[in-house]
Each structure stands twice: as structure tokens, then as C-alpha cells.
C-alpha positions in Angstrom: -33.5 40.4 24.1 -31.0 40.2 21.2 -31.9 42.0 17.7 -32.3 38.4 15.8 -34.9 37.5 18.6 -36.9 41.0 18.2 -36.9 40.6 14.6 -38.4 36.4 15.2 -41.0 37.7 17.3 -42.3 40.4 14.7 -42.2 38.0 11.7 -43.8 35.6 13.9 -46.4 37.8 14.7 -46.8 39.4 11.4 -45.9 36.7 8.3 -48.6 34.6 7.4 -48.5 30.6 8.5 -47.7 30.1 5.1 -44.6 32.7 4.8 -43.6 32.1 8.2 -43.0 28.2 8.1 -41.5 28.7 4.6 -38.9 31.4 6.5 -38.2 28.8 9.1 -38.1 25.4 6.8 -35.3 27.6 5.2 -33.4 28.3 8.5 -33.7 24.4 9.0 -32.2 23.8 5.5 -29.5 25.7 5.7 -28.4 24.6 9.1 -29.1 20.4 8.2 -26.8 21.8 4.9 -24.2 22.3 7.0 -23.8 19.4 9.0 -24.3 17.1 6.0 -23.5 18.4 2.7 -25.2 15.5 0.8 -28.4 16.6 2.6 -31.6 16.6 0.3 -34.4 18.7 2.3 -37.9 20.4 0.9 -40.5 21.9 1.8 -44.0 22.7 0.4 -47.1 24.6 1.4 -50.1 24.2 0.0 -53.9 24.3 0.5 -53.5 24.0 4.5 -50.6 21.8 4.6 -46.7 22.5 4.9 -44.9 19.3 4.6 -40.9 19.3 5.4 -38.9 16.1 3.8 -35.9 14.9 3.0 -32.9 12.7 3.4 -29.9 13.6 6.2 -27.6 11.8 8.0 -28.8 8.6 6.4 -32.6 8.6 7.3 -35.4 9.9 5.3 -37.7 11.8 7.6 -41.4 13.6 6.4 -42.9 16.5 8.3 -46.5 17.1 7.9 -48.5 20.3 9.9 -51.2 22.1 9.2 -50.9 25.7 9.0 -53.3 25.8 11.7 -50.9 23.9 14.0 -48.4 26.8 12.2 -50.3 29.0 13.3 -50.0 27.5 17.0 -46.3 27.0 16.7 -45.7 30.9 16.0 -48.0 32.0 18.9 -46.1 29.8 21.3 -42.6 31.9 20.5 -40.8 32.8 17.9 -38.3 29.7 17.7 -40.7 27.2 18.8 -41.7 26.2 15.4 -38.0 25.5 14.9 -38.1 23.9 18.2 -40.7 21.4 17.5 -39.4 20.2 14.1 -35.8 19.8 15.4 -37.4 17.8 17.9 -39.1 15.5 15.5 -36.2 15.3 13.6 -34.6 14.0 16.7 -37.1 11.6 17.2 -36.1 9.7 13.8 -32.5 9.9 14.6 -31.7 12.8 12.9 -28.9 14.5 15.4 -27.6 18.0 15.3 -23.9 18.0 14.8 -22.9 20.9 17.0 -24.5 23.9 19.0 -25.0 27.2 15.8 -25.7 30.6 16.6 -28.6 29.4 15.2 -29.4 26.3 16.8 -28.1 28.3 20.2 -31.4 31.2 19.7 -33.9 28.0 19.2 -32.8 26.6 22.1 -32.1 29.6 24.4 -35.9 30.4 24.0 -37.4 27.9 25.9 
């Protein structure tokens, strides 16, 4: 296991729904950032509700979870979270632009 994935799987196991899915809507920012600069994406959590949105690659696309189903998404793995939004942002036609280191640890944990 490689440090980055060590260091996932304590936050994952120690950050609370709320810190953790702010952590990865961040890493998800950052890497839609890259492949389109004019990118607009947010993300709130509040009450029980974390809710990722923006606009990329063209398309508007909205995220809604509760931080219950957070809560599932961290105890399935520490990139599954990750996983599972990249997925529904798939789904919309949002497509990732090339393979990251990133995008390469969310992928390789399956």
C-alpha cells in the first residue's frame, strides 16, 4: 500500500462525514480545475446533506448525498467516495480528460 492510500484510509476512518466529503469534494475540484479552467464547482454540507454542483465541460451537473450514505461511501474504501461521484459525473457526460496520479489511486482501488 502506497503512503497517499494509508493516509485515505485513516482520514476515512477517522474525519467526520462532514470533514471527510468536504476533503474529497476538494480533491474533485481541483482535479475538474484542471481539465477545464472555466470550471465552476461547489460544494456544501449542511444539516445531513452534502450537495456537489457546478458547471464543467459544458453541463451543469448537482450531487445530492446524505452524510449517512457519506458515511457508507467512506466505509466501502477510502477512494470510493471519489469513485462514486466521478461516476455520476460520468453519467451526465462529464468525461475525465486524462488518467492523474489522482484519478490513477481512485481507480486502482477497486
Amino acid at each position: 500500500m502506497r503512503e497517499e492510500d494509508s493516509l485515505r484510509s485513516y482520514m476515512a476512518a477517522h474525519l467526520t462525514a462532514t470533514s471527510f466529503a468536504s476533503h474529497v469534494a476538494r480533491c474533485v475540484q481541483k482535479q475538474l480545475l484542471q481539465f477545464d479552467r472555466q470550471a465552476a464547482i461547489h460544494f456544501d454540507c449542511s444539516q445531513n446533506v452534502f450537495h456537489l454542483y457546478g458547471y464543467t465541460q459544458g453541463k451543469m451537473f448537482s450531487l445530492l448525498l446524505t452524510l449517512a450514505e457519506v458515511e457508507e461511501w467512506k466505509a466501502a474504501g477510502p477512494y470510493a467516495l471519489d469513485r462514486y461521484i466521478f461516476g455520476q459525473l460520468a453519467a451526465k457526460g462529464i468525461s475525465l480528460v486524462h488518467m492523474t496520479p489522482y484519478l490513477r489511486a481512485v481507480f486502482s482501488q477497486v
